[in-house]
ZALUM-917908 format. One record per residue (C-alpha): residue in three letters; x, y, z. Coordinates in Angstrom, 3 decimals. Layout:
<recs>
    aa          x          y          z
   ALA          X          Y          Z
...
</recs>
This chain:
<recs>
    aa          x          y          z
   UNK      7.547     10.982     10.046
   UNK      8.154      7.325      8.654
   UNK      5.174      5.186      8.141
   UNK      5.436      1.732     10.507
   UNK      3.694     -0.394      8.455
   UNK      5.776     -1.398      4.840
   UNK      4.967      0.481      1.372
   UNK      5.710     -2.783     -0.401
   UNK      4.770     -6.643      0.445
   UNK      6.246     -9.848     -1.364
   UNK      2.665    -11.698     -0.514
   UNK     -0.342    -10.225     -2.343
   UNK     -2.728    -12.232     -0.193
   UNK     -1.544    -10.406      3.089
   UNK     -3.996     -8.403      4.242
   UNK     -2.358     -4.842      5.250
   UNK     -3.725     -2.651      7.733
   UNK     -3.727      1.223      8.331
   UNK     -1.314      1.742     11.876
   UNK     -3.314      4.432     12.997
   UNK     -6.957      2.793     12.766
   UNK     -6.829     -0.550     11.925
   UNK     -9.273     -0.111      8.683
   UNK     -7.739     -2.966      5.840
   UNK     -5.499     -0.988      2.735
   UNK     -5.926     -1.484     -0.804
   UNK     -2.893     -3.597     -2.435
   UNK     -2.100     -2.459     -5.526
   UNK      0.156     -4.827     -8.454
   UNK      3.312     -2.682     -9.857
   UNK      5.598     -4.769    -11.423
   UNK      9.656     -4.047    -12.338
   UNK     11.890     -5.092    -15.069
   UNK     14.669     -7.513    -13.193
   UNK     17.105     -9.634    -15.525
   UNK     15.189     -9.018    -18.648
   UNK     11.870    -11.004    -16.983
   UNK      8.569     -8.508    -15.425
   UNK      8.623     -9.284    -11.932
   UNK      5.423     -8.293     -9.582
   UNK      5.507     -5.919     -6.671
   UNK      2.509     -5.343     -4.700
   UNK      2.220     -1.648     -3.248
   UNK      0.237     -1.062     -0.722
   UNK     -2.280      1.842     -0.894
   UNK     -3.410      4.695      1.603
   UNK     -5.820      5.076      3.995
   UNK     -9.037      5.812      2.594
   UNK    -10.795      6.123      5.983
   UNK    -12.031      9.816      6.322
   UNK    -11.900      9.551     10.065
   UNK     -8.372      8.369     10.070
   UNK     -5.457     10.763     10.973
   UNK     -3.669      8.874      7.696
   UNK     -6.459      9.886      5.420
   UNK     -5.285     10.452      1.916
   UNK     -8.294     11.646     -0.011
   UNK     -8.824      9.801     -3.258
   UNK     -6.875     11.501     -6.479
   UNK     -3.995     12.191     -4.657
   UNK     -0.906     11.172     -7.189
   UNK      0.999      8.859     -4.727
</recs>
């Protein structure tokens, strides 16, 4: 089952939110090599809300 909300954002000040609870996500920087310059990627994070059906327990290698 695909996710609805986006793994990645362009805008690091958007505030993403779980699709199954509403609780906000953490937004995490990555960044990728493109045309010999670093370029930065926010990912954004799981749902750390225990009561959430799209609870990923902290630790979890994502």
């Amino acid at each position: 089952m695909t996710e609805a909300a986006p793994h990645t954002t362009r805008d690091p000040r958007a505030e993403r939110r779980c699709a199954a609870c509403g609780e906000p996500r953490e937004v995490h920087a990555r960044r990728h090599k493109v045309l010999g310059a670093w370029v930065p990627e926010w990912a954004v994070g799981p749902c750390r809300n225990p009561r959430c059906e799209r609870y990923e327990p902290p630790g979890d290698a994502p």
